[in-house]
C-alpha positions, 0 to 999 in steps of 0.5 A, a space after each residue: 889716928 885711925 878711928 874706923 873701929 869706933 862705933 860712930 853715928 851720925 844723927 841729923 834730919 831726914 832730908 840733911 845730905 851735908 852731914 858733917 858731924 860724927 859721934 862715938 861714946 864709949 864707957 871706960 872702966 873708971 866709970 868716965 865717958 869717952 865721947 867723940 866729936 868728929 867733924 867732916 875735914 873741909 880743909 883738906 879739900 879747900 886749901 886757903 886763897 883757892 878759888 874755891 876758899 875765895 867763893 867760900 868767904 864770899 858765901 860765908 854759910 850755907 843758907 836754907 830755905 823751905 825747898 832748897 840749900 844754898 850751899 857755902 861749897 859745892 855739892 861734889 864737896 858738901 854732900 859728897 867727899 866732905 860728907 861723913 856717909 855711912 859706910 865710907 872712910 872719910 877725913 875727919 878732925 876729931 875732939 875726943 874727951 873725956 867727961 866725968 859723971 858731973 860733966 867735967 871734961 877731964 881730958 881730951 885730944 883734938 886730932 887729925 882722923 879717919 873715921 867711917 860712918 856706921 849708920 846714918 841716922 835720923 832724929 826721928 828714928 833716935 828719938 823714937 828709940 830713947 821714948 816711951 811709946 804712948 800709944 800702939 802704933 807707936 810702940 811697934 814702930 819702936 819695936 821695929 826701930 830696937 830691932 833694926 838698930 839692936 847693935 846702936 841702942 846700948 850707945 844711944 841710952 848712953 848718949 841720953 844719960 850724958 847728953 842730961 848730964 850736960 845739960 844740968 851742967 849747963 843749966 846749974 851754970 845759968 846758961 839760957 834754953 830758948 825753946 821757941 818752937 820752928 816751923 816745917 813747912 811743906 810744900 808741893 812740887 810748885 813751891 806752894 805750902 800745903 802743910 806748916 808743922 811745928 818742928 820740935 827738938 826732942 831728946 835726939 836734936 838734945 844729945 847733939 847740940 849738947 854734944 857739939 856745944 861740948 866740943 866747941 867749949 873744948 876746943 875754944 878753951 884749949 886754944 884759948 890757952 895756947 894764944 894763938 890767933 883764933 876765932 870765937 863765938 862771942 856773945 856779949 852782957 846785955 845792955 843794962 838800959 834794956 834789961 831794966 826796961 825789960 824788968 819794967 815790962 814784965 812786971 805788968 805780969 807780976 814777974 820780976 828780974 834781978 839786977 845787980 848794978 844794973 847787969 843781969 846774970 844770965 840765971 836770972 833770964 833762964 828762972 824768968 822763962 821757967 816761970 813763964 813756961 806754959 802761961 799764956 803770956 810765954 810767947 810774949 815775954 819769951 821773943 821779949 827777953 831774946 830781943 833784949 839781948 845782943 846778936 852772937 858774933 864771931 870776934 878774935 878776943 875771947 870775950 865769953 858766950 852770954 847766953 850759954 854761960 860759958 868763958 870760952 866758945 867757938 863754931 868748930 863743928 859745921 865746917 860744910 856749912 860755916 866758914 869760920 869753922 873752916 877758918 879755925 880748922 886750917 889753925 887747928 891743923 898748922 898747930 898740931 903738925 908743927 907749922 905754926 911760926 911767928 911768919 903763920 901769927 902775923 898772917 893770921 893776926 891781920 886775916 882774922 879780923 876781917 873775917 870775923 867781921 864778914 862772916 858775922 855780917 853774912 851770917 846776918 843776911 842769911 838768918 833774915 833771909 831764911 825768916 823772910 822766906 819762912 814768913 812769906 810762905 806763912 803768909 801764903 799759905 794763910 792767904 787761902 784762909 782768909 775769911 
Protein backbone atom coordinates (compact mmCIF):
# COMPACT_ATOMS: atom_id res chain seq x y z
CA UNK A 1 0.00 0.00 0.00
CA UNK A 2 1.18 3.23 -0.82
CA UNK A 3 0.97 5.19 2.41
CA UNK A 4 3.33 8.38 1.22
CA UNK A 5 0.22 10.77 1.38
CA UNK A 6 -0.37 10.21 5.02
CA UNK A 7 0.41 12.81 7.37
CA UNK A 8 3.12 10.58 9.26
CA UNK A 9 5.38 11.54 12.20
CA UNK A 10 7.82 10.09 14.17
CA UNK A 11 8.36 11.21 17.75
CA UNK A 12 11.41 9.75 19.65
CA UNK A 13 14.11 11.33 21.81
CA UNK A 14 16.85 13.59 20.72
CA UNK A 15 19.54 11.67 20.23
CA UNK A 16 17.38 8.13 18.94
CA UNK A 17 18.81 7.81 15.23
CA UNK A 18 17.29 4.18 15.00
CA UNK A 19 13.55 5.37 14.67
CA UNK A 20 11.46 2.56 13.64
CA UNK A 21 8.09 3.50 14.61
CA UNK A 22 5.86 5.84 12.53
CA UNK A 23 2.34 7.34 13.39
CA UNK A 24 -0.77 8.69 11.09
CA UNK A 25 -4.19 9.55 12.70
CA UNK A 26 -6.81 11.04 10.99
CA UNK A 27 -10.84 11.81 11.99
CA UNK A 28 -13.20 9.69 9.84
CA UNK A 29 -16.52 11.04 9.52
CA UNK A 30 -18.57 8.48 11.93
CA UNK A 31 -16.79 10.17 14.41
CA UNK A 32 -14.11 7.12 14.82
CA UNK A 33 -10.00 7.54 14.55
CA UNK A 34 -8.11 5.97 12.19
CA UNK A 35 -4.80 5.65 13.70
CA UNK A 36 -1.50 4.23 11.76
CA UNK A 37 1.01 2.27 13.47
CA UNK A 38 4.09 1.78 11.03
CA UNK A 39 7.16 0.00 11.78
CA UNK A 40 10.45 0.05 9.89
CA UNK A 41 10.47 -3.20 7.54
CA UNK A 42 13.63 -4.91 9.03
CA UNK A 43 12.77 -8.30 6.92
CA UNK A 44 12.89 -7.08 3.78
CA UNK A 45 16.78 -6.42 4.35
CA UNK A 46 17.83 -9.42 6.82
CA UNK A 47 16.45 -12.43 5.23
CA UNK A 48 16.20 -15.64 7.49
CA UNK A 49 19.83 -17.90 7.96
CA UNK A 50 21.78 -14.82 6.72
CA UNK A 51 24.86 -14.17 8.15
CA UNK A 52 23.30 -11.02 9.19
CA UNK A 53 19.86 -12.67 10.71
CA UNK A 54 22.39 -15.52 12.30
CA UNK A 55 24.67 -12.08 14.13
CA UNK A 56 21.18 -10.73 14.67
CA UNK A 57 19.89 -13.88 17.07
CA UNK A 58 23.07 -13.80 18.68
CA UNK A 59 22.51 -10.16 19.96
CA UNK A 60 18.93 -10.72 20.17
CA UNK A 61 18.48 -6.50 21.05
CA UNK A 62 20.33 -3.57 21.00
CA UNK A 63 21.44 -2.62 24.33
CA UNK A 64 21.87 1.04 25.47
CA UNK A 65 24.04 2.47 27.63
CA UNK A 66 24.76 6.06 29.11
CA UNK A 67 27.44 7.26 25.89
CA UNK A 68 26.49 4.31 23.39
CA UNK A 69 24.32 1.96 21.31
CA UNK A 70 25.13 -1.50 20.61
CA UNK A 71 23.46 -2.21 18.28
CA UNK A 72 21.25 -5.57 17.26
CA UNK A 73 22.30 -4.84 13.07
CA UNK A 74 24.58 -2.72 11.82
CA UNK A 75 24.15 0.91 11.41
CA UNK A 76 24.04 1.22 7.42
CA UNK A 77 20.58 -0.81 8.40
CA UNK A 78 19.48 0.62 11.64
CA UNK A 79 20.26 3.97 11.42
CA UNK A 80 20.22 4.13 7.86
CA UNK A 81 17.67 2.21 5.05
CA UNK A 82 15.59 0.61 8.19
CA UNK A 83 15.26 3.93 9.64
CA UNK A 84 11.90 5.77 9.09
CA UNK A 85 13.87 9.26 8.21
CA UNK A 86 12.01 12.31 7.66
CA UNK A 87 11.64 12.99 4.05
CA UNK A 88 12.46 9.52 2.67
CA UNK A 89 10.35 6.78 1.13
CA UNK A 90 10.88 3.72 3.38
CA UNK A 91 9.49 0.11 3.71
CA UNK A 92 7.23 -0.14 6.21
CA UNK A 93 4.49 -2.73 7.71
CA UNK A 94 1.83 -1.09 8.86
CA UNK A 95 -1.06 -1.74 11.57
CA UNK A 96 -3.99 0.44 10.48
CA UNK A 97 -6.92 0.51 13.02
CA UNK A 98 -9.83 1.70 13.48
CA UNK A 99 -10.73 2.89 17.20
CA UNK A 100 -14.12 4.02 18.46
CA UNK A 101 -14.44 7.04 20.83
CA UNK A 102 -14.48 4.18 23.96
CA UNK A 103 -11.06 2.77 22.78
CA UNK A 104 -12.53 -0.41 20.68
CA UNK A 105 -10.48 -1.12 18.09
CA UNK A 106 -13.28 -1.85 15.76
CA UNK A 107 -11.53 -2.79 12.48
CA UNK A 108 -7.96 -2.77 11.50
CA UNK A 109 -5.67 -3.79 8.48
CA UNK A 110 -1.98 -5.19 8.95
CA UNK A 111 -0.10 -4.34 5.57
CA UNK A 112 2.78 -4.47 3.75
CA UNK A 113 3.54 -0.20 2.96
CA UNK A 114 5.45 2.48 1.91
CA UNK A 115 5.29 5.38 3.96
CA UNK A 116 7.49 8.75 4.15
CA UNK A 117 8.41 10.32 7.35
CA UNK A 118 7.19 14.19 7.22
CA UNK A 119 8.67 15.41 10.21
CA UNK A 120 11.26 13.82 12.79
CA UNK A 121 10.22 14.84 16.02
CA UNK A 122 11.10 14.80 19.47
CA UNK A 123 9.24 14.23 22.93
CA UNK A 124 10.46 17.37 24.25
CA UNK A 125 9.19 19.45 21.06
CA UNK A 126 5.62 17.20 21.20
CA UNK A 127 5.24 17.88 24.64
CA UNK A 128 5.84 21.39 24.81
CA UNK A 129 3.28 21.92 22.02
CA UNK A 130 0.41 19.69 23.98
CA UNK A 131 1.38 21.75 27.49
CA UNK A 132 0.37 24.44 29.21
CA UNK A 133 3.42 26.84 29.48
CA UNK A 134 3.95 28.07 33.26
CA UNK A 135 6.06 30.29 32.62
CA UNK A 136 7.43 33.06 30.10
CA UNK A 137 10.11 31.43 28.47
CA UNK A 138 8.05 28.86 28.17
CA UNK A 139 5.34 30.27 26.58
CA UNK A 140 7.59 31.77 23.59
CA UNK A 141 9.52 28.55 23.03
CA UNK A 142 5.81 27.30 22.50
CA UNK A 143 4.84 29.91 20.41
CA UNK A 144 8.00 29.25 18.21
CA UNK A 145 7.09 25.21 18.46
CA UNK A 146 3.06 26.14 17.14
CA UNK A 147 4.39 28.09 14.53
CA UNK A 148 6.99 26.01 13.07
CA UNK A 149 4.80 22.94 13.28
CA UNK A 150 1.31 24.80 12.64
CA UNK A 151 0.34 22.03 9.55
CA UNK A 152 1.24 19.14 12.96
CA UNK A 153 -0.66 20.35 15.78
CA UNK A 154 -4.18 19.65 14.75
CA UNK A 155 -2.97 15.76 14.77
CA UNK A 156 -1.09 16.21 17.79
CA UNK A 157 -4.22 17.18 19.97
CA UNK A 158 -5.75 14.39 18.36
CA UNK A 159 -2.91 12.10 19.47
CA UNK A 160 -3.46 13.50 22.85
CA UNK A 161 -7.28 12.88 23.08
CA UNK A 162 -6.94 9.26 21.77
CA UNK A 163 -3.88 8.40 23.41
CA UNK A 164 -6.26 9.51 27.03
CA UNK A 165 -8.69 7.59 25.85
CA UNK A 166 -6.37 4.54 25.57
CA UNK A 167 -5.21 4.96 28.60
CA UNK A 168 -8.53 4.89 30.69
CA UNK A 169 -9.31 2.11 28.74
CA UNK A 170 -6.48 0.34 30.09
CA UNK A 171 -6.76 1.73 33.47
CA UNK A 172 -10.62 0.74 33.82
CA UNK A 173 -9.47 -2.77 32.55
CA UNK A 174 -6.54 -3.15 35.79
CA UNK A 175 -3.92 -2.70 33.90
CA UNK A 176 -0.42 -1.65 35.94
CA UNK A 177 1.29 2.23 35.40
CA UNK A 178 4.66 2.05 37.03
CA UNK A 179 5.98 5.42 36.82
CA UNK A 180 9.45 4.97 38.32
CA UNK A 181 11.15 8.00 37.34
CA UNK A 182 14.67 7.11 34.85
CA UNK A 183 17.79 8.58 34.80
CA UNK A 184 19.67 10.97 31.99
CA UNK A 185 22.79 10.95 32.92
CA UNK A 186 25.27 13.19 31.40
CA UNK A 187 28.53 12.65 30.73
CA UNK A 188 31.82 14.76 29.25
CA UNK A 189 33.62 13.79 26.56
CA UNK A 190 35.84 11.30 28.71
CA UNK A 191 33.11 9.39 29.84
CA UNK A 192 32.86 11.04 33.24
CA UNK A 193 29.25 11.97 34.75
CA UNK A 194 28.93 15.67 35.21
CA UNK A 195 24.95 15.77 35.45
CA UNK A 196 22.32 13.02 36.38
CA UNK A 197 18.45 14.22 35.56
CA UNK A 198 15.71 12.80 36.21
CA UNK A 199 14.04 11.57 32.96
CA UNK A 200 10.28 11.62 32.89
CA UNK A 201 7.38 10.55 30.46
CA UNK A 202 5.23 13.08 29.77
CA UNK A 203 2.14 13.38 27.61
CA UNK A 204 4.33 12.88 24.45
CA UNK A 205 6.54 9.44 25.48
CA UNK A 206 2.30 8.64 26.70
CA UNK A 207 0.87 8.84 23.21
CA UNK A 208 3.62 6.31 22.18
CA UNK A 209 3.60 3.94 24.19
CA UNK A 210 -0.24 3.97 24.28
CA UNK A 211 0.08 3.80 20.50
CA UNK A 212 2.44 0.98 20.32
CA UNK A 213 0.72 -0.99 22.99
CA UNK A 214 -2.35 -0.70 20.78
CA UNK A 215 -0.61 -2.30 17.77
CA UNK A 216 1.02 -5.07 19.75
CA UNK A 217 -2.52 -5.68 21.22
CA UNK A 218 -3.94 -5.74 17.62
CA UNK A 219 -1.99 -7.75 16.01
CA UNK A 220 -0.99 -10.48 19.11
CA UNK A 221 -5.22 -10.81 18.78
CA UNK A 222 -5.41 -11.27 15.31
CA UNK A 223 -2.91 -13.68 14.94
CA UNK A 224 -3.64 -15.44 17.76
CA UNK A 225 -6.95 -16.45 15.91
CA UNK A 226 -5.35 -17.42 12.92
CA UNK A 227 -3.38 -20.12 14.80
CA UNK A 228 -0.42 -19.78 13.38
CA UNK A 229 2.89 -20.50 14.96
CA UNK A 230 3.82 -16.96 16.38
CA UNK A 231 5.58 -15.00 19.22
CA UNK A 232 4.34 -13.53 22.43
CA UNK A 233 5.08 -11.26 25.28
CA UNK A 234 3.79 -13.12 27.98
CA UNK A 235 3.54 -11.94 31.50
CA UNK A 236 2.44 -14.63 33.97
CA UNK A 237 0.06 -14.32 37.76
CA UNK A 238 1.93 -13.56 40.41
CA UNK A 239 3.00 -16.13 42.90
CA UNK A 240 0.53 -16.12 45.42
CA UNK A 241 3.06 -16.75 48.31
CA UNK A 242 4.58 -13.62 47.16
CA UNK A 243 1.52 -11.80 46.95
CA UNK A 244 0.46 -12.69 50.50
CA UNK A 245 3.87 -11.52 51.78
CA UNK A 246 3.44 -8.44 50.10
CA UNK A 247 -0.08 -7.87 51.87
CA UNK A 248 1.58 -8.63 54.87
CA UNK A 249 4.15 -5.85 54.25
CA UNK A 250 2.22 -3.25 53.31
CA UNK A 251 0.19 -3.59 56.07
CA UNK A 252 2.77 -2.27 58.48
CA UNK A 253 1.84 0.99 56.63
CA UNK A 254 -1.86 0.50 56.89
CA UNK A 255 -2.50 -0.56 53.52
CA UNK A 256 -3.80 -3.52 52.36
CA UNK A 257 -4.11 -6.08 49.23
CA UNK A 258 -7.30 -8.09 48.12
CA UNK A 259 -6.72 -11.86 47.45
CA UNK A 260 -9.00 -14.08 46.04
CA UNK A 261 -7.91 -17.70 46.74
CA UNK A 262 -4.81 -16.34 47.02
CA UNK A 263 -4.54 -14.85 43.42
CA UNK A 264 -4.42 -10.94 43.13
CA UNK A 265 -6.12 -9.11 40.19
CA UNK A 266 -4.01 -6.83 38.67
CA UNK A 267 -6.50 -3.86 39.75
CA UNK A 268 -5.66 -4.64 42.99
CA UNK A 269 -1.87 -3.82 42.57
CA UNK A 270 -2.63 -0.38 40.24
CA UNK A 271 -5.32 1.06 43.34
CA UNK A 272 -2.21 0.09 45.95
CA UNK A 273 0.09 2.54 43.81
CA UNK A 274 -2.90 5.00 43.65
CA UNK A 275 -2.74 4.99 47.08
CA UNK A 276 0.74 5.17 47.70
CA UNK A 277 1.50 7.92 45.02
CA UNK A 278 3.40 11.05 46.70
CA UNK A 279 3.79 9.46 50.31
CA UNK A 280 7.03 9.02 51.52
CA UNK A 281 6.89 5.50 51.34
CA UNK A 282 5.93 5.51 47.40
CA UNK A 283 9.53 4.46 46.16
CA UNK A 284 9.47 1.73 48.84
CA UNK A 285 6.18 -0.21 48.16
CA UNK A 286 6.45 0.69 44.67
CA UNK A 287 10.02 -1.07 43.63
CA UNK A 288 8.24 -4.01 46.34
CA UNK A 289 5.13 -4.67 44.15
CA UNK A 290 7.26 -4.74 40.90
CA UNK A 291 9.43 -7.41 42.40
CA UNK A 292 6.69 -9.07 43.49
CA UNK A 293 5.68 -9.87 40.21
CA UNK A 294 7.28 -12.36 37.58
CA UNK A 295 9.81 -11.07 34.60
CA UNK A 296 7.54 -10.55 30.75
CA UNK A 297 8.77 -13.18 28.66
CA UNK A 298 8.65 -14.28 24.99
CA UNK A 299 6.68 -17.75 25.14
CA UNK A 300 4.86 -19.42 22.01
CA UNK A 301 1.56 -20.07 23.91
CA UNK A 302 -0.40 -16.93 24.30
CA UNK A 303 -0.91 -17.10 27.73
CA UNK A 304 -1.81 -13.12 28.47
CA UNK A 305 0.09 -9.98 29.87
CA UNK A 306 -0.36 -9.80 33.59
CA UNK A 307 0.50 -6.25 34.31
CA UNK A 308 -1.08 -4.79 31.13
CA UNK A 309 -4.27 -6.63 31.87
CA UNK A 310 -4.54 -8.00 28.40
CA UNK A 311 -5.43 -11.37 26.74
CA UNK A 312 -3.46 -11.26 23.98
CA UNK A 313 0.31 -9.22 23.71
CA UNK A 314 3.44 -9.48 21.35
CA UNK A 315 6.60 -6.91 20.64
CA UNK A 316 5.65 -6.03 16.75
CA UNK A 317 6.94 -2.65 17.07
CA UNK A 318 10.93 -2.10 17.54
CA UNK A 319 11.92 -4.52 15.07
CA UNK A 320 15.53 -2.39 14.60
CA UNK A 321 16.11 -3.15 17.94
CA UNK A 322 14.23 -6.71 19.23
CA UNK A 323 14.68 -9.81 17.22
CA UNK A 324 11.43 -11.22 18.08
CA UNK A 325 9.60 -8.31 16.44
CA UNK A 326 11.82 -9.14 13.53
CA UNK A 327 10.84 -13.03 13.93
CA UNK A 328 6.94 -12.22 14.02
CA UNK A 329 7.35 -9.61 11.04
CA UNK A 330 9.00 -12.39 8.53
CA UNK A 331 5.39 -14.91 9.68
CA UNK A 332 3.42 -11.80 9.42
CA UNK A 333 4.76 -11.37 5.63
CA UNK A 334 4.33 -15.32 4.57
CA UNK A 335 0.54 -14.94 5.71
CA UNK A 336 -0.39 -12.09 4.21
CA UNK A 337 1.55 -12.92 0.60
CA UNK A 338 -0.04 -16.44 0.71
CA UNK A 339 3.35 -18.37 1.38
CA UNK A 340 2.47 -19.64 4.54
CA UNK A 341 2.00 -23.94 4.20
CA UNK A 342 1.59 -26.95 6.35
CA UNK A 343 5.91 -27.38 5.20
CA UNK A 344 6.27 -23.20 6.62
CA UNK A 345 4.23 -24.60 10.10
CA UNK A 346 6.41 -27.32 11.02
CA UNK A 347 9.33 -25.12 10.33
CA UNK A 348 8.43 -22.59 12.62
CA UNK A 349 6.67 -24.91 15.48
CA UNK A 350 10.41 -26.36 15.98
CA UNK A 351 12.31 -22.75 15.38
CA UNK A 352 10.15 -20.62 17.57
CA UNK A 353 10.64 -22.48 20.80
CA UNK A 354 14.22 -21.89 20.70
CA UNK A 355 14.08 -18.39 20.02
CA UNK A 356 11.89 -17.46 22.52
CA UNK A 357 13.81 -19.11 24.93
CA UNK A 358 17.19 -17.05 23.61
CA UNK A 359 15.68 -13.95 23.11
CA UNK A 360 14.24 -13.75 26.63
CA UNK A 361 17.59 -14.89 28.22
CA UNK A 362 19.30 -12.05 26.38
CA UNK A 363 16.79 -9.70 26.80
CA UNK A 364 17.95 -10.49 30.53
CA UNK A 365 21.79 -9.60 30.01
CA UNK A 366 20.83 -6.76 28.42
CA UNK A 367 18.47 -5.03 31.01
CA UNK A 368 21.23 -5.83 34.30
CA UNK A 369 23.81 -4.69 31.72
CA UNK A 370 22.09 -1.28 31.25
CA UNK A 371 21.56 -1.15 35.29
CA UNK A 372 24.92 -2.28 35.97
CA UNK A 373 26.35 0.69 34.02
CA UNK A 374 23.75 3.43 34.94
CA UNK A 375 24.68 2.17 38.57
CA UNK A 376 28.35 2.78 38.25
CA UNK A 377 28.19 5.82 36.75
CA UNK A 378 25.86 6.92 39.69
CA UNK A 379 28.16 5.76 41.97
CA UNK A 380 30.89 7.55 40.13
CA UNK A 381 29.56 10.59 40.02
CA UNK A 382 28.40 10.37 43.86
CA UNK A 383 32.28 9.31 44.55
CA UNK A 384 33.06 13.34 44.07
CA UNK A 385 30.68 13.86 47.02
CA UNK A 386 31.70 12.12 49.53
CA UNK A 387 31.79 13.92 52.79
Amino acid sequence: KDLRDLQTVTIDGEDAKDLDDAVTLELLENGNYRLGVHIADVSHYVKEGSELDKEALKRSTSVYLVDRVIPMLPHKLSNGICSLNQGTDRLAMSCLMEVDPHGTVVDHEICESVIRSDRRMTYTAVNAILSEADTKEKEEQKAGLLEEYKDFVAMFERMKELSAILREKRSKRGAIDFDFPESKIILDEKGKPVDIHPYERNVATKIIEDFMLLANETVAEDYFWQSVPFLYRTHDDPDPEKMKQLGVFINNFGYSLRLTNGEVHPKELQKLLDKIEGKPEEPLLARLVLRSMKQAKYTTQCTGHFGLAARYYTHFTSPIRRYPDLQIHRIIKETLRGRYNETRREHYESLLPVIATETSRLERRADEVEREVDKLKKVEYMSRHIG
